[in-house]
N, C-alpha and C positions, 0 to 999 in steps of 0.2 A: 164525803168528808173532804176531798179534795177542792167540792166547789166552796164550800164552807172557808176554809184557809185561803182559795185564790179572794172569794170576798173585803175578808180581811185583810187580805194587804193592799187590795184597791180604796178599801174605810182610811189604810192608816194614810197613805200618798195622797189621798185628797182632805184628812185633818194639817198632814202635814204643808198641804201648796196654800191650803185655807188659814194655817198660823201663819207662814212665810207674808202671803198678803196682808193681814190685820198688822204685822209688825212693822209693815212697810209704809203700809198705810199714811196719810197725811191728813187731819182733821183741824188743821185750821183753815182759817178764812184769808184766802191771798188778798191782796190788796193791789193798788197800780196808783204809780204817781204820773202824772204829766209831765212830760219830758220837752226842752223846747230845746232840737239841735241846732248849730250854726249851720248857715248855709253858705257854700260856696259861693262868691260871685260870678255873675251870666260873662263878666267878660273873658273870662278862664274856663275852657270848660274842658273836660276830659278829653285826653288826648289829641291836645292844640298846639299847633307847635307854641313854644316859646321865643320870646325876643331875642335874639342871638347877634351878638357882636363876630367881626369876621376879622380873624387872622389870614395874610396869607404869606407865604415864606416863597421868597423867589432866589433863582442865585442870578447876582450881579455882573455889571464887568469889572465891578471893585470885590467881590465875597456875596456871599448872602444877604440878603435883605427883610426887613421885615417892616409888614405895616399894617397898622391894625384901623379900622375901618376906610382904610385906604389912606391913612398917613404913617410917614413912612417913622418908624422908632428903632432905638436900640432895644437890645435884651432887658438890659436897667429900666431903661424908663416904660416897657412893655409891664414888666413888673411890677411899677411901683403904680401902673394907671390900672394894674386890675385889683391889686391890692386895695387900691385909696376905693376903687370902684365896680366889684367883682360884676358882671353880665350873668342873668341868669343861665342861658344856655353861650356856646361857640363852639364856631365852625373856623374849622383850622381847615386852610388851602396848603399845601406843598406842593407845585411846581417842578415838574422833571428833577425827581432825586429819585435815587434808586429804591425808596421806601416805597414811591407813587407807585416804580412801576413793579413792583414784586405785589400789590396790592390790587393794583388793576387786572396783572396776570392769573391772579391767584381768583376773582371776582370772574373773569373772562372764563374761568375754568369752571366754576360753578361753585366755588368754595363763598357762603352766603354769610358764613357769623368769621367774621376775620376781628381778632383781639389783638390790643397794641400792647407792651411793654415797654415801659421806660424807666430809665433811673435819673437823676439830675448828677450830672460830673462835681464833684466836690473842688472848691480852689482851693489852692494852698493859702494863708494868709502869710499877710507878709511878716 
């Protein structure tokens, strides 16, 4: 009698996995379109560097200085040439300030992902 009953409920677990299947089932016909993706251009290619315009901040015997591909600008007109003309990628130089060297320190010690932080100073307007 026992094996009779273990029977049946091995009948009903495989009507039962056998409905689960036929419901799940999929009986139509897929179909595929041709797909034509853009391609990248060969003169870009994956992890190249980019064209990069170069900042670099010196201090002066007059204040700071700055100059961007090696002329020399104000903050204003630094501004207004990335605006009119932003550079894909830059590379900002700073020149002995305490930033460099807490950066260098910090690179010398083994410290490899170093993140900046910055705000822009707000002016008063007149």
């Amino acid at each position: 009698m026992a094996l009779g009953l273990y029977f049946i409920d091995v009948l009903a677990c495989l009507l039962f996995c056998l409905t689960l299947a036929l419901v799940n089932a999929n009986f139509r016909r897929e179909t595929t379109v041709p797909l034509e993706l853009p391609r990248m251009p060969d003169v870009v290619a994956p992890g190249a560097d980019l064209p990069s315009a170069a900042i670099a901040l010196r201090d002066g015997a007059e204040g700071p200085e700055l100059f961007y591909d090696g002329e020399p600008l104000t903050v204003e007109e630094l501004g207004a040439r990335l605006a009119a003309e932003p550079p894909p990628s830059l590379v900002l130089r700073a020149e002995t300030s305490l930033l460099t060297e807490v950066i260098g320190l910090a690179h010398a010690a083994g410290v490899l992902d170093i993140q900046l932080a910055y705000a822009r100073a707000k002016h008063e307007e007149k």
